[in-house]
C-alpha positions in Angstrom: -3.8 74.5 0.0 -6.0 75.4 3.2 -7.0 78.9 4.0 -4.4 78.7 6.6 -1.7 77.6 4.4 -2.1 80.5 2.0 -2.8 83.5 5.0 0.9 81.8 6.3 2.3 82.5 2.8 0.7 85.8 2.3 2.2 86.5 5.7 5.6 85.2 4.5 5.8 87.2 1.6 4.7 90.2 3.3 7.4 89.6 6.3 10.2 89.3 3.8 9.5 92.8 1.8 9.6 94.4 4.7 13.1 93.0 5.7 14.0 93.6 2.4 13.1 97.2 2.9 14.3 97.8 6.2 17.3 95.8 6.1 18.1 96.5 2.3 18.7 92.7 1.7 18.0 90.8 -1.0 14.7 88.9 -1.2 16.4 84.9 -0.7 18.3 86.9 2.4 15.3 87.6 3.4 13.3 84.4 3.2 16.2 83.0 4.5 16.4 85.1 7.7 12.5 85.0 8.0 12.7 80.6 7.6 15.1 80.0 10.2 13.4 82.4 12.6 11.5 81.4 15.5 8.5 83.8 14.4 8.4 81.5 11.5 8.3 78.3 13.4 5.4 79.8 15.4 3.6 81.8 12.5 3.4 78.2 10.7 1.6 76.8 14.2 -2.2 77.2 13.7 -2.4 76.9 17.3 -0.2 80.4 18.0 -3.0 82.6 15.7 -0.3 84.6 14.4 -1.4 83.6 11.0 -4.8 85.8 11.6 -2.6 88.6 13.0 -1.2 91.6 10.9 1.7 91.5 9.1 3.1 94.5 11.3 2.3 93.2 14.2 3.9 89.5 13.6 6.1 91.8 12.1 7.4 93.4 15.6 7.8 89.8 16.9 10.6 89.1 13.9 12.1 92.7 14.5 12.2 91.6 18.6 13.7 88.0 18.2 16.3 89.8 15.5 17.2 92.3 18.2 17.6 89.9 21.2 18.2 86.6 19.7 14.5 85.4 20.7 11.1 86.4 21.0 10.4 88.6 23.8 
């Protein structure tokens, strides 16, 4: 696994517990809200950065697409 791969995981997991805390969901809603999300898509594109980001603030990009249907 590259460095990359595991900051997008760490990233992943972190994303989820907050949706799970926010949202009250359970953890596979979660991951499954977080995996068909267009944050994901570009979290898991080196190119984007986002993986070098903070959790919060890649967190604010979910929380924005989840309000308006897409990233703002």
């Amino acid at each position: 696994m590259s460095n990359i791969e595991y900051m997008n995981e760490c990233m992943a997991r972190d994303l989820a517990v907050m949706l799970v805390e926010d949202y009250q969901i359970s953890i596979p809603e979660a991951l499954n809200v977080l995996y068909n999300s267009e944050t994901y898509e570009k979290l898991q594109d080196a190119r984007t950065g986002l993986y070098f980001q903070s959790p919060v603030y890649v967190y604010d990009f979910l929380l924005q697409e989840l309000k308006n249907g897409k990233i703002a």
